[in-house]
C-alpha positions as a Markdown table, in Angstrom:
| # | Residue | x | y | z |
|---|---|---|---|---|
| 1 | Unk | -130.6 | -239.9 | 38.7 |
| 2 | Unk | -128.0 | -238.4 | 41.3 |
| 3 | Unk | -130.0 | -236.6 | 43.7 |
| 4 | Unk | -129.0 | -234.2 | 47.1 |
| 5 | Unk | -131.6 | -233.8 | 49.6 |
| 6 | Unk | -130.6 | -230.8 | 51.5 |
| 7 | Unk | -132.3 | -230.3 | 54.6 |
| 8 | Unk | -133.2 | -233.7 | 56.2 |
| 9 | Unk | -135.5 | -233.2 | 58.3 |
| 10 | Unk | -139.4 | -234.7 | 58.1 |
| 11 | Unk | -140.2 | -233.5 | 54.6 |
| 12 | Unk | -136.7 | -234.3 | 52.9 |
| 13 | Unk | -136.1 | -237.4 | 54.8 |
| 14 | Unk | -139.0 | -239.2 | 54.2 |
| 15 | Unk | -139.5 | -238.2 | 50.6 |
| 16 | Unk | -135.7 | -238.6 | 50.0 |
| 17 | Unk | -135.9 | -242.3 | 51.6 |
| 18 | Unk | -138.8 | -242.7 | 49.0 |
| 19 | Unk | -136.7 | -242.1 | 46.4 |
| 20 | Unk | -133.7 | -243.9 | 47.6 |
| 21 | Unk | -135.8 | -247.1 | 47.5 |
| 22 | Unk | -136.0 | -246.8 | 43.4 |
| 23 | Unk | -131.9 | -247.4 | 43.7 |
| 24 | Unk | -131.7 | -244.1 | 42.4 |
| 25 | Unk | -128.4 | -242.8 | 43.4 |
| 26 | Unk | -129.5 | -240.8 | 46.6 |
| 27 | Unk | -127.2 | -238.2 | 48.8 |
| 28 | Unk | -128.6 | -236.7 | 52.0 |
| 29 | Unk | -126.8 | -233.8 | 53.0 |
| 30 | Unk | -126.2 | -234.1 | 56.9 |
| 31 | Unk | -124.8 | -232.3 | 59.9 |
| 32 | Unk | -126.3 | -234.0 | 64.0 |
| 33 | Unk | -127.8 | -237.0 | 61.9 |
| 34 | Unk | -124.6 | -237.6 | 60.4 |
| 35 | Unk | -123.6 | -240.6 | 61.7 |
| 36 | Unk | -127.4 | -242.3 | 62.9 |
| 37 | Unk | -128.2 | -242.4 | 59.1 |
| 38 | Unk | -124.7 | -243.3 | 58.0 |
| 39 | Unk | -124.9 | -246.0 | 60.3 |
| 40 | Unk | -128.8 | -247.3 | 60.2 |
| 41 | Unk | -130.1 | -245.7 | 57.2 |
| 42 | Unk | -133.6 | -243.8 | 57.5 |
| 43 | Unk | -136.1 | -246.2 | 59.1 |
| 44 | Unk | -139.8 | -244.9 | 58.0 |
| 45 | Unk | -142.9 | -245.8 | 60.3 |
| 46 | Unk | -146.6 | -245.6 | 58.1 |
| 47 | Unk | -149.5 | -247.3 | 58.5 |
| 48 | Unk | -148.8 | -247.8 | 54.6 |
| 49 | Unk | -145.9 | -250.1 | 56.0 |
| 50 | Unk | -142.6 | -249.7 | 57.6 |
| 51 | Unk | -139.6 | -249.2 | 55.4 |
| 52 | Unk | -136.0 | -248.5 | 56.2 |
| 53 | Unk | -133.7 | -246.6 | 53.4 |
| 54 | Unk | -129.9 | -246.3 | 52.6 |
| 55 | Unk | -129.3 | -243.0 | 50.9 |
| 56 | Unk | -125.6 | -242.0 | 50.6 |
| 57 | Unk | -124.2 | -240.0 | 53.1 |
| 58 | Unk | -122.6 | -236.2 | 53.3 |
| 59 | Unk | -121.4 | -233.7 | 55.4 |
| 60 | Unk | -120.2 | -231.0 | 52.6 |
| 61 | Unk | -122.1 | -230.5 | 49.4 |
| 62 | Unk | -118.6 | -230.1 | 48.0 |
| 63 | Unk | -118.9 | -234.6 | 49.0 |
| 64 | Unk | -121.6 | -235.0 | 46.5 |
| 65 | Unk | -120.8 | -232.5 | 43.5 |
| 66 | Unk | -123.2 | -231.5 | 41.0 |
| 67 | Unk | -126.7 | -233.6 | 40.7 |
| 68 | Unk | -129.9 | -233.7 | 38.3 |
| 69 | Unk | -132.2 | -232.7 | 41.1 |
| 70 | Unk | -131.6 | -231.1 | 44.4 |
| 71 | Unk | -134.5 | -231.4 | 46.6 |
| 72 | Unk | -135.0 | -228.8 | 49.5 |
| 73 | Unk | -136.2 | -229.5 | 52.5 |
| 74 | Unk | -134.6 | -226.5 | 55.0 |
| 75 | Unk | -137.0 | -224.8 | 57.3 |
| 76 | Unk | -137.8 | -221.1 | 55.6 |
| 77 | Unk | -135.7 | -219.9 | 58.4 |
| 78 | Unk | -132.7 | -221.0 | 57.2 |
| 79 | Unk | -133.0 | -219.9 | 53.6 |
| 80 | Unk | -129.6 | -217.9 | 54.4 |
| 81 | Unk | -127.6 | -221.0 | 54.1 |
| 82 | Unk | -128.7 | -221.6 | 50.0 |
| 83 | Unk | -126.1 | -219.8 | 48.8 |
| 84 | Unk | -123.6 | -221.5 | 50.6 |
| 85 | Unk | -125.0 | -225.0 | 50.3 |
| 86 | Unk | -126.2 | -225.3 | 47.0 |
| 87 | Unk | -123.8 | -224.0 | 44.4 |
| 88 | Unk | -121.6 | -227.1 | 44.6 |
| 89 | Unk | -124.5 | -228.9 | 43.5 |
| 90 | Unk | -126.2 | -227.2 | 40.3 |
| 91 | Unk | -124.8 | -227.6 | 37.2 |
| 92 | Unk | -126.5 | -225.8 | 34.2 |
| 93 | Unk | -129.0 | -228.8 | 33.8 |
| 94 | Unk | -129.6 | -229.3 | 37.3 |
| 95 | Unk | -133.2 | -229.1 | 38.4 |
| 96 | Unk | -134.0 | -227.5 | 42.0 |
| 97 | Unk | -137.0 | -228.6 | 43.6 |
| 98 | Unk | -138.2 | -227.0 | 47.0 |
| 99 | Unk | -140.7 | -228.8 | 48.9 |
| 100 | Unk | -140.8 | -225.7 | 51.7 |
| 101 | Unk | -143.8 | -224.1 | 53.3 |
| 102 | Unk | -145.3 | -220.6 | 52.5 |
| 103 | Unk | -144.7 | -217.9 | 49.6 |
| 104 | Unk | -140.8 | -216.2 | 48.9 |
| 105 | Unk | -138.7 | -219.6 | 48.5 |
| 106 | Unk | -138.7 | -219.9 | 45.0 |
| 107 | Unk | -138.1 | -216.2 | 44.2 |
| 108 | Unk | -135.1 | -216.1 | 46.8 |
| 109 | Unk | -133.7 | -219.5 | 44.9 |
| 110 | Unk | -133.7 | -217.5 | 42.0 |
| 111 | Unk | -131.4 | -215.0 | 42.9 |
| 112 | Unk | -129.2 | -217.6 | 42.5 |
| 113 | Unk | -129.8 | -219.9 | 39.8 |
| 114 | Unk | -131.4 | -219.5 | 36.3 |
| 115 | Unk | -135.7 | -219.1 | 36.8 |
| 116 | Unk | -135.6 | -222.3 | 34.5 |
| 117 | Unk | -134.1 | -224.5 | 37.0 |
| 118 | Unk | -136.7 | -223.7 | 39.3 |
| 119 | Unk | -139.5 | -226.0 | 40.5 |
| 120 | Unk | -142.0 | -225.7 | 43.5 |
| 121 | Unk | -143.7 | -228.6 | 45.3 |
| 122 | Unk | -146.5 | -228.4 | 48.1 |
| 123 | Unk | -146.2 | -231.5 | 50.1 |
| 124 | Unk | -150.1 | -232.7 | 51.7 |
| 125 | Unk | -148.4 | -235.2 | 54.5 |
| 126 | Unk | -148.2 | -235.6 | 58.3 |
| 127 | Unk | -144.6 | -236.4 | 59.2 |
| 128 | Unk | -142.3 | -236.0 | 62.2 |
| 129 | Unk | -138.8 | -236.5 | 63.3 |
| 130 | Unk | -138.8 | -238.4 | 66.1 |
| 131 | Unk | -135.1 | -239.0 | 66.2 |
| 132 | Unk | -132.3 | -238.9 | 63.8 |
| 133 | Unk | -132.7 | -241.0 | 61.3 |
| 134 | Unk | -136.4 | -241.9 | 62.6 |
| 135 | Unk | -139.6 | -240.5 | 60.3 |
| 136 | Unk | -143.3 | -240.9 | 61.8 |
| 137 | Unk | -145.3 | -240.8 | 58.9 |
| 138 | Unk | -149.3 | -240.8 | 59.7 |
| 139 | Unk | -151.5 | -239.9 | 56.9 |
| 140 | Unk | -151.4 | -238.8 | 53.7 |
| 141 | Unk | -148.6 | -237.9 | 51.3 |
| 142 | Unk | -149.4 | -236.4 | 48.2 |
| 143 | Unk | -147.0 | -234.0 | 46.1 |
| 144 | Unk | -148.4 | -231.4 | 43.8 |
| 145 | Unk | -145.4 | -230.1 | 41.6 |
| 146 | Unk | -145.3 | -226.9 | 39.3 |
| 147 | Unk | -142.9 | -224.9 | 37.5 |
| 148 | Unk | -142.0 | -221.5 | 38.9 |
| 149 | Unk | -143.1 | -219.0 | 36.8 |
| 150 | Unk | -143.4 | -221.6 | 33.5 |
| 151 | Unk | -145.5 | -224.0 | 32.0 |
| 152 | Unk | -145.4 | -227.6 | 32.7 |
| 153 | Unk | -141.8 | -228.9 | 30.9 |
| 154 | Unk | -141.3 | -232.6 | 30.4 |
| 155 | Unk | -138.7 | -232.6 | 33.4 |
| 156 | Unk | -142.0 | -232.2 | 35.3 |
| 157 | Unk | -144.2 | -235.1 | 34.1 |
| 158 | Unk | -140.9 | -236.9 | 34.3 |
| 159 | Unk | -139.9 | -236.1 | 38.4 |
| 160 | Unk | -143.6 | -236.5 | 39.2 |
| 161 | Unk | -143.3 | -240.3 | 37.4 |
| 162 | Unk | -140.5 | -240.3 | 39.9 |
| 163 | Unk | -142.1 | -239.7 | 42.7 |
| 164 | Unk | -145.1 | -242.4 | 41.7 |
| 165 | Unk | -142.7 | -245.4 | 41.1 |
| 166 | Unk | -141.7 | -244.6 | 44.7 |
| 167 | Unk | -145.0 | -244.7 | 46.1 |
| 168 | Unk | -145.8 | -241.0 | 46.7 |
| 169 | Unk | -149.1 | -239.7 | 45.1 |
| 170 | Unk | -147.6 | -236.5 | 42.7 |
| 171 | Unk | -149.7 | -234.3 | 40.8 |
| 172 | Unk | -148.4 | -231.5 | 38.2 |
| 173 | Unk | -150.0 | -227.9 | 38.6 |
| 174 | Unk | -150.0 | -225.7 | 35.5 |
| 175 | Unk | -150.2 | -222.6 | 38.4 |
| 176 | Unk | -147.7 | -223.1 | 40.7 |
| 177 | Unk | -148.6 | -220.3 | 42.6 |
| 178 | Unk | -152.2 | -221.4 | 43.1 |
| 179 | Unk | -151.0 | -224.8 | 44.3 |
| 180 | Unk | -149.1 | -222.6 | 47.4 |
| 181 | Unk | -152.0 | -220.5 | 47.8 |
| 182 | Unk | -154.2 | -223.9 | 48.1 |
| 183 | Unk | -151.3 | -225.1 | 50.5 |
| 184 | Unk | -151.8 | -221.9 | 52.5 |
| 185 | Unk | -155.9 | -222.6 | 53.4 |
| 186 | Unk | -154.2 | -225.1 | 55.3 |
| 187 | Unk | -150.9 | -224.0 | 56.8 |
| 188 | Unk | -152.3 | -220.9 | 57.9 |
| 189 | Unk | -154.8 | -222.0 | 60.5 |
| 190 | Unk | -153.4 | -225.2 | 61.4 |
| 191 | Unk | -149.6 | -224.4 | 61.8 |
| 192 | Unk | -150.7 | -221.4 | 63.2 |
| 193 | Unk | -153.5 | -221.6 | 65.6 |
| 194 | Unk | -151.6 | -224.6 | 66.6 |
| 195 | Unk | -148.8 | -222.1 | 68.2 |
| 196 | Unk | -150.9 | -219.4 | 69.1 |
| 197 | Unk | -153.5 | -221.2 | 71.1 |
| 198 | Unk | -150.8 | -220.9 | 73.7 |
| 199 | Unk | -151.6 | -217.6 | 74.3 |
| 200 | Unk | -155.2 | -218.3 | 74.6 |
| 201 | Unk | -158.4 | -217.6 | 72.6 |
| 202 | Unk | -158.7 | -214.0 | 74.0 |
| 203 | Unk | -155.2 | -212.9 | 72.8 |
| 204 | Unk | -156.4 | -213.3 | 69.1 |
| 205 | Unk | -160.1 | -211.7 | 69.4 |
| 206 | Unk | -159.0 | -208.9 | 71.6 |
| 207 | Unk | -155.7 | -207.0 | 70.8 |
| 208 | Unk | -156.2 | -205.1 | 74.1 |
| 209 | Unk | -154.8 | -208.5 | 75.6 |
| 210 | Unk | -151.0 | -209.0 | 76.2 |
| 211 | Unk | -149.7 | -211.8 | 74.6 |
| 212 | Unk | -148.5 | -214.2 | 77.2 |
| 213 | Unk | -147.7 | -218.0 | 76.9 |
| 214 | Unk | -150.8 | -218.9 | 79.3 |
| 215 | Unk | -152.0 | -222.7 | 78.3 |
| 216 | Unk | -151.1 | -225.3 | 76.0 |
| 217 | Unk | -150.5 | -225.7 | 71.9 |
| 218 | Unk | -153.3 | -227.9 | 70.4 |
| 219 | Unk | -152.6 | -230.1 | 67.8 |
| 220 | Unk | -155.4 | -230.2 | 65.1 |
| 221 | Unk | -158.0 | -232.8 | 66.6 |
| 222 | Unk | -158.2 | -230.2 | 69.1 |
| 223 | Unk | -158.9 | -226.8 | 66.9 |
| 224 | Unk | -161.3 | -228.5 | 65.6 |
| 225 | Unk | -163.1 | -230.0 | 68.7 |
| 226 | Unk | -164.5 | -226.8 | 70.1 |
| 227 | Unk | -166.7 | -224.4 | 68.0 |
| 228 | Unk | -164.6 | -221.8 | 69.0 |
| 229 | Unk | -161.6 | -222.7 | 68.0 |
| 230 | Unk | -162.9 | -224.4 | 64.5 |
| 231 | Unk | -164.8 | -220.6 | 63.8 |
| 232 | Unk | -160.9 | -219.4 | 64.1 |
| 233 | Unk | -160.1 | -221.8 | 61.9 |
| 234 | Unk | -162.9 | -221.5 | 58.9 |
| 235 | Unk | -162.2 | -217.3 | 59.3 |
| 236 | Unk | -158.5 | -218.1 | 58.6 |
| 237 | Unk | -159.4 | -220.1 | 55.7 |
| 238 | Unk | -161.9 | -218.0 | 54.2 |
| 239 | Unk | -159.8 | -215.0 | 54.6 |
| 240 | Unk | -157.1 | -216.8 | 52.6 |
| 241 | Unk | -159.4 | -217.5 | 49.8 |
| 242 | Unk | -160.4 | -214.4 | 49.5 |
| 243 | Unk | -156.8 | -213.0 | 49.0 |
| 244 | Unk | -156.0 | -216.0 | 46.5 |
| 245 | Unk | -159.3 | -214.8 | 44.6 |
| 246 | Unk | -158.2 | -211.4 | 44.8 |
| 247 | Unk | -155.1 | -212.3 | 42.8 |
| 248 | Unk | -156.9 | -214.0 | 40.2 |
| 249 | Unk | -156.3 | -217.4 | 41.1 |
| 250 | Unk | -158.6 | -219.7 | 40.8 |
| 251 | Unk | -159.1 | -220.8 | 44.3 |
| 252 | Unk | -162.7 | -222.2 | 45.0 |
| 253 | Unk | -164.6 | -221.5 | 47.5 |
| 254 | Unk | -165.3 | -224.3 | 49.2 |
| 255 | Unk | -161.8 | -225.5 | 49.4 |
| 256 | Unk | -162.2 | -224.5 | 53.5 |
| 257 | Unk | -164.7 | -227.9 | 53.6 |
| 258 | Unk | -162.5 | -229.8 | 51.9 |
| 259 | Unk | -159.5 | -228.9 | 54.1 |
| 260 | Unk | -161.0 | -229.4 | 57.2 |
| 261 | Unk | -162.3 | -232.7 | 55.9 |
| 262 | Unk | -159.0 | -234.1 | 55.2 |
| 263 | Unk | -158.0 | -232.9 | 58.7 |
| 264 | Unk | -160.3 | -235.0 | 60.3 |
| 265 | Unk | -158.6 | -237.7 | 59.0 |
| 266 | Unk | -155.2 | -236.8 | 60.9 |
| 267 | Unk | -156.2 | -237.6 | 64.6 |
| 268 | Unk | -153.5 | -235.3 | 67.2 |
| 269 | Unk | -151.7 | -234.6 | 64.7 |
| 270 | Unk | -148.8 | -231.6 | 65.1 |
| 271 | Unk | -148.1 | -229.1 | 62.7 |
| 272 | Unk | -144.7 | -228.6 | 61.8 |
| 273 | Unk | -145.1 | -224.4 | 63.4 |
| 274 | Unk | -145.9 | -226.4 | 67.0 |
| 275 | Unk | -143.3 | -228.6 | 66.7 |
| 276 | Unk | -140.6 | -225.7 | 66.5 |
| 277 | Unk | -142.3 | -223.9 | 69.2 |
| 278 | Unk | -142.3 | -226.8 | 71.4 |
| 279 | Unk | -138.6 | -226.9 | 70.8 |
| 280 | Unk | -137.8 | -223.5 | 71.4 |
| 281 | Unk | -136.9 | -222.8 | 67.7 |
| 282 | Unk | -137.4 | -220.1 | 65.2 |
| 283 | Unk | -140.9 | -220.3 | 63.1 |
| 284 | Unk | -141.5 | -219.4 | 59.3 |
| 285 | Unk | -143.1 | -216.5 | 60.5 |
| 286 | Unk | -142.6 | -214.5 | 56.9 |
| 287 | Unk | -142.9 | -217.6 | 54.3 |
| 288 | Unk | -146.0 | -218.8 | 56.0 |
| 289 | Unk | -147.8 | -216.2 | 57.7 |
| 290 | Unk | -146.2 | -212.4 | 56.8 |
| 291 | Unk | -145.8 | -212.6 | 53.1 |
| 292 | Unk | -149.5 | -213.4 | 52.6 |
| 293 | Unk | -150.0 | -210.7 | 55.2 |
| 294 | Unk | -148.2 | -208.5 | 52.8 |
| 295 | Unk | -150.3 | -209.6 | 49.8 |
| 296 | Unk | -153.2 | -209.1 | 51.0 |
| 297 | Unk | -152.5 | -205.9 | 52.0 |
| 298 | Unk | -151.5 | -205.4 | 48.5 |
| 299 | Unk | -154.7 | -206.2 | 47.1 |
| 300 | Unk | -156.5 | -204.2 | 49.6 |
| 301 | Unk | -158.1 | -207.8 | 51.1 |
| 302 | Unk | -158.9 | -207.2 | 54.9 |
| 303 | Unk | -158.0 | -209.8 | 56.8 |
| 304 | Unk | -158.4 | -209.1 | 60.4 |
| 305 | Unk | -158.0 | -213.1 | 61.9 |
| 306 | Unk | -154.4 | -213.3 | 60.0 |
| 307 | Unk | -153.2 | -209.5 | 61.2 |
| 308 | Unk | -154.4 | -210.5 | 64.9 |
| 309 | Unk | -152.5 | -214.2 | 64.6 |
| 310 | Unk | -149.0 | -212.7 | 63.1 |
| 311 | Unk | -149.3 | -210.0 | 66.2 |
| 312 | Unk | -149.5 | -213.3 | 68.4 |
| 313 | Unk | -147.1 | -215.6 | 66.9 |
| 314 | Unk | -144.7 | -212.5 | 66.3 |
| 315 | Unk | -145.2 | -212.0 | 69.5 |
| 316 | Unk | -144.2 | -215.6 | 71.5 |
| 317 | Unk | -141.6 | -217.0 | 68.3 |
| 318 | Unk | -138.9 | -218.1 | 70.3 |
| 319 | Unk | -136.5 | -216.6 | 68.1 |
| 320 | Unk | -137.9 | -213.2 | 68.1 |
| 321 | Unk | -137.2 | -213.7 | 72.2 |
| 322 | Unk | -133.5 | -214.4 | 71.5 |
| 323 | Unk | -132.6 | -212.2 | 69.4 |
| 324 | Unk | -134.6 | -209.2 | 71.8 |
| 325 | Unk | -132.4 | -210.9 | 75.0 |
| 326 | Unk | -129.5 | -210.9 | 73.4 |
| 327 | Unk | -129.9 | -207.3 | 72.5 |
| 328 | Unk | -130.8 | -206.5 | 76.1 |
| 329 | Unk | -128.2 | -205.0 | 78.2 |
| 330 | Unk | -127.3 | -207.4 | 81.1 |
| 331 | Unk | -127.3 | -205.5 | 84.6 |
| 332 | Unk | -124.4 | -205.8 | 86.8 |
């Protein structure tokens, strides 16, 4: 297969160095890493075992041309840029897979290409990039892969065998949009109360207090260290549930214990959401935390934990604080 990975950051690099170990004919779409992974290749560290990965290298997507399968690995914030990076790449039978957090991706992808091209994946890992061209993978791994808005198709059974032969645990979803809602019980709390803990436990049980970067992010050993924090965390979830159930999918109950089992698992791990904040960069506030803010307004769910933590993260996103100083009139 000839495959683009666009967006190579954690998610596409690792899974994209996965794949380029089948010898499958691998092109990773690159701006700052450019010449690190044109030079040394993607060097993976698991406790599964180190591997180091050559995938071809690219600067325009106009370099590689049209592929079978694009895989997307772009932060939700910079969904803007699909319409000029991925055109040169889909042909009529080109599948486009997006392994991106949160709700909206797959519709926005579709304002482009045919619905049929379309294919979601919700990626259960914990990754960073520690430097260009270096992936720290810690635990876990698994894909679960679904058709947007259709069935099953052979092209999915036959991406997910993909994926096995390289190693990654892949699972096909006959409800996509479960699968992200599943995803969600997750992302929410974690990437979330990760961020906001910053502006401390009070900011987010009392909206009379402003929201002020006051202590440190925790990663999620430490949500779920103090009873106070791991209460946030099992509202979060529950409230989630409740919206997926609300919707009519079939999200069980106790997929809160499960979760927070798995997460035991992780050690200090760092959500992706703390990782940008730590950086100073734009979160996913709509994909991950606003859009299901919106559809559980829609189905008339109340979910007081998830209004009070978009009013913090709103509040300290780094990009929301550039984008208010740069419209602030300087003095002088």
């Amino acid at each position: 297969m000839k495959i683009a990975v666009v967006g190579c950051g954690a998610v596409g690099s690792y899974y994209g160095a996965k794949l380029a170990t089948l010898n499958e004919q691998v092109h990773f779409l690159l701006r700052s890493d450019y010449e690190a992974v044109r030079r040394r290749g993607v060097l993976v560290r698991s406790p599964q075992g180190d591997f180091r990965a050559f995938p071809r290298c690219a600067q325009s997507p106009q370099e590689i041309g049209i592929c079978d399968l694009v895989l997307i690995g772009l932060k939700t914030t910079a969904n803007e840029q699909f319409k000029g990076l991925l055109p040169p790449l889909v042909g009529p039978n080109t599948a486009i897979l997006t392994l991106q957090n949160g709700l909206g991706n797959e519709e926005q992808l579709a304002t482009l290409f045919s619905e049929a091209q379309i294919l979601g994946g919700l990626c259960f890992v914990c990754l960073n990039r520690l430097e260009p061209g270096l992936i720290q993978h810690q635990d876990h791994g698994q894909i679960v892969l679904g058709e947007w808005r259709r069935w099953p198709e052979p092209r999915t059974h036959s991406l997910a065998s993909l994926f096995r032969r390289a190693g990654v645990p892949c699972k096909v979803s006959a409800d996509l949009e479960r699968a992200h809602w599943e995803k969600l019980v997750w992302n929410i709390p974690f990437n979330g109360l990760g961020v906001a803990a910053a502006a401390g436990y009070e900011a987010l049980v009392n909206a009379a207090v402003p929201v002020l970067r006051s202590g440190p992010c925790r990663p999620t050993d430490a949500l779920l260290k103090e009873p106070c924090w791991e209460a946030l965390v099992r509202e979060l979830m529950n409230e989630v549930i409740r919206v997926a159930q609300a919707l009519n999918l079939k999200v069980e109950s106790r997929l809160a214990d499960k979760q927070i089992a798995r997460t035991q698992t992780m050690g200090a791990y760092k959500a992706s959401t703390l990782i940008d904040f730590e950086r100073g960069q734009s979160l996913e506030l709509e994909s991950l935390f606003l859009n299901p803010l919106r559809n559980a307004r829609e189905v008339g769910v109340q979910v007081p934990r998830l209004q009070a933590l978009c009013r913090v993260l709103g509040a300290l996103d780094p990009g929301a604080r550039r984008v208010h100083e740069s419209a602030t009139p300087k003095s002088g």
